[in-house]
N, C-alpha and C positions, 0 to 999 in steps of 0.2 A: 479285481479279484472275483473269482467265483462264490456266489454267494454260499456260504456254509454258517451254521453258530456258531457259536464262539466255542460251544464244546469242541467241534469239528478240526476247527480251523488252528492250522499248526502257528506257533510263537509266530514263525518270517511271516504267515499269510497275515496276520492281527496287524502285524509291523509295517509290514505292508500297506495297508490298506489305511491305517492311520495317518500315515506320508504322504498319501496317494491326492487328487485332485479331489473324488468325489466325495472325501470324510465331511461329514456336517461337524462345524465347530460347536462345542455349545457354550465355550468362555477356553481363555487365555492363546489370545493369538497374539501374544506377542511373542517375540523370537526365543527368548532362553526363560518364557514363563512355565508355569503346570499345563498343559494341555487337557482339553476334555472334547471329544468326540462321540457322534449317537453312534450304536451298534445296532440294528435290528429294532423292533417294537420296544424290548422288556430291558435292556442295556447300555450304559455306557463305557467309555475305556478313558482309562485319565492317567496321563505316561508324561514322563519327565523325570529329570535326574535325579528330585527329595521324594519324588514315589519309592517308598522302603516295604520289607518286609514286617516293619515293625508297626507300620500304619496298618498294612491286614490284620495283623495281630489284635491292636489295639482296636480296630472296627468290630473284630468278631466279638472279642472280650467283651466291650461294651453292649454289642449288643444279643448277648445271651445273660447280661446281668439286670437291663436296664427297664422296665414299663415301656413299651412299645407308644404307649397311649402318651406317655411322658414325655419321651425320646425315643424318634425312629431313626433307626441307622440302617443305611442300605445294604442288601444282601452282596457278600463278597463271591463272584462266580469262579474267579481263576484269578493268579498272580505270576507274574515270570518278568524277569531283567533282561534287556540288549548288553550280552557281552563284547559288544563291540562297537557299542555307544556309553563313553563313559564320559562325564561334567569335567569341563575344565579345571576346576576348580576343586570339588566334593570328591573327584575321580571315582563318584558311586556310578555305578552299569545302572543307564535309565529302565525303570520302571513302569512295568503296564500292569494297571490294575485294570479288570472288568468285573464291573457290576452292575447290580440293578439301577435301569432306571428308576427315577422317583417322579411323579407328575406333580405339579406342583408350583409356587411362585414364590421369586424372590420379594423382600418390601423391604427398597431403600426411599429417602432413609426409614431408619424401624425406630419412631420415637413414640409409637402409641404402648403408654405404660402397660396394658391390659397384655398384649404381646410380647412386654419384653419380661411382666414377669413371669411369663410360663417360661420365657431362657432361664433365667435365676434359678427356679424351682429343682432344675438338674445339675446346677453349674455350682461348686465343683462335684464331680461326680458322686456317687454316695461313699461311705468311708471302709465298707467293707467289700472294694474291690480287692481283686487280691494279685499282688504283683506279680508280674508275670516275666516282662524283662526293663530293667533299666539300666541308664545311659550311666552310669557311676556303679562300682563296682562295693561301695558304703556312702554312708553320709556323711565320712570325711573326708572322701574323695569330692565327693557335692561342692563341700564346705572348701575344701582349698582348691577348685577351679574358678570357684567367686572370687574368693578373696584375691588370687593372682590379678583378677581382674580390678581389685577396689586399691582406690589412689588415700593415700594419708588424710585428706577431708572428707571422705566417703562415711557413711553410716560401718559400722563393722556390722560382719554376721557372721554367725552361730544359732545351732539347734538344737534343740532339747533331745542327746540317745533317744527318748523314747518317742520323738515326733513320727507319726502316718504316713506314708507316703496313700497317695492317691494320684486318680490316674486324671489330671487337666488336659485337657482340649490346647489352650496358651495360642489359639487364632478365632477368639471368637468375635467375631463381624457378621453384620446381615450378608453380605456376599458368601458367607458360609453356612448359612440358613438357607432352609425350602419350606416353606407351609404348606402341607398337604392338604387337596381339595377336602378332607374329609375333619381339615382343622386343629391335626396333630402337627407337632415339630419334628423335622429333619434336622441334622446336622451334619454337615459333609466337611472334607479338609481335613484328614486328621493327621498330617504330614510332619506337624511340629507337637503333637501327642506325647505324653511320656509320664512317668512315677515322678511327682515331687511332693513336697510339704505343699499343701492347699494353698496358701501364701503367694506360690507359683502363679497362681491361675487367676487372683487379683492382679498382679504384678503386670501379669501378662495383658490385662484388660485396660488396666490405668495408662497402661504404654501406651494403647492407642485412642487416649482421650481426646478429645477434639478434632480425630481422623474422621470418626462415623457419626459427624453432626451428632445428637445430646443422644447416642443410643448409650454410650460409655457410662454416662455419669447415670443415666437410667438405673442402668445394668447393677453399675457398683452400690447406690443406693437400695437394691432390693436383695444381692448377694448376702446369704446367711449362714453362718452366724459372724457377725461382724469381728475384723482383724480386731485382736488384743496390741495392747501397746506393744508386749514384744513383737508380735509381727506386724507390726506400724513398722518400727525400726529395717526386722527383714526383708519389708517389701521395698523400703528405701534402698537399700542397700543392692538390695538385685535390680534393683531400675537405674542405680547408679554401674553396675558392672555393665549392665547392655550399655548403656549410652559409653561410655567408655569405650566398650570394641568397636564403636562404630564409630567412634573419633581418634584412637588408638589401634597401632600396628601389636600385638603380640605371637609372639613366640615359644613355642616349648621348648624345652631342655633338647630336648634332642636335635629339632629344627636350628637350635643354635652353634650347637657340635655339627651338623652337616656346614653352616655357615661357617662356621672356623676353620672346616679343614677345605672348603672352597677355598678362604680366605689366602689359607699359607700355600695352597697347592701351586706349585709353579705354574706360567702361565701356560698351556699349550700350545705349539705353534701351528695355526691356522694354516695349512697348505688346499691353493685354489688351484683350480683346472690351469695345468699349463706351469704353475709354481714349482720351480723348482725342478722342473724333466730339463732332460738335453735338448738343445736345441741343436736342432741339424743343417 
């Protein structure tokens, strides 16, 4: 591709050129992972099919609410979807974000306490963010997408009408970390971002306790202000819903009436090259 910036360079040129032989990887080469590649001195572009419109969102949000010195989040330069690269699965049009580069280094594993409480001091975000879009349309829609998920010896959950939502991060791992030469924290990844009760954003870290060698138990140990019993209960409860879908097939209501009327639909008959013509 001819070299332009990223202002320049049309959606195909970016697409292009991320495909292309000479992109520098700078993490996920594996086949159906997040991709990240450099763009020039000051950028990179990170494209795959959970890159959303709702990750820029919540990048920018965060970071025009947050202490830079606290938490830095990369500047968002440009966003746009391949309409005609859509995930087998999610059927979302992959996603190319370009942003700023960060300089910077990752530190696995991150078990020095001094580092993980400056994570803590951010984590979950402050409480007077203010929502902007979430994935549930109330928090009784919240509430019974869980509970579909929870089996008769599961914790039950419920929220209190008047609970916060705030906006959790719900990946946080050193591999989603950057330290900046200058000693401040990056946080990158914000793919599984979204409004929940704070609860979420424990829930979310305790999942992956014994993944990131002792950063977890670090982490949970300096996380403030400590779950209350009722949210001891809902964080049970939502660690038992995930684990569930990942051992459990479900179904929506709808997805079931397509299954049924599969089901009764007569079978159609399969006509192959050559089936069924005259033979002369």
């Amino acid at each position: 591709m001819e070299t332009k910036s990223y202002s320049e360079a049309t959606d195909e040129e970016l697409i292009a050129y991320c495909r292309s032989p000479e992109a520098v990887y700078l993490g996920g080469t594996e086949e159906y992972s997040t991709k990240v590649v450099r763009f020039e001195q000051d950028a990179v572009i990170e494209f795959g099919h959970s890159i959303t419109k709702s990750q820029v969102d919540n990048m920018k949000i965060v970071k025009g609410l947050v202490d830079p010195q606290i938490l830095y989040v990369p500047t968002v330069y440009r966003f746009f979807t391949d309409p005609n690269d859509k995930g087998y699965y999610s059927k979302n049009e992959c996603g190319y974000l370009v942003m700023e580069f960060v300089q910077g280094a990752s530190v696995e594993p991150l078990e020095d306490p001094v580092l993980v409480q400056k994570v803590s001091d951010w984590l979950p975000l402050p409480r007077n963010v203010q929502v902007h879009e979430i994935m549930f349309d109330s928090l009784q829609a919240l509430e019974t997408f869980f509970r579909s998920r929870l089996r008769r010896r599961n914790p039950p959950l419920a929220f209190d009408p008047g609970v916060k939502l705030v906006l959790c991060h719900l990946d946080m791992a050193p591999r989603n970390l950057i330290w900046r030469d200058d000693g401040t924290l990056c946080a990158i990844d914000w793919a599984s971002a979204g409004y929940f009760p704070r609860v979420f954003e424990f829930a979310a870290v305790r999942y992956q306790e014994g993944m990131e060698g002792g950063f977890t138990r670090l982490l949970l140990e300096r996380m403030q202000p400590a779950l209350t019993e009722e949210e001891e209960v809902q964080c049970r409860a939502i660690m038992s819903a995930r684990w569930n879908c990942e051992k459990y097939a479900f179904v929506t209501p709808e997805e079931k009436e397509e299954r049924r009327k599969a089901r009764d639909a007569p079978n159609p008959v399969l006509k192959y090259p050559g089936h069924g013509d005259s033979q002369e």
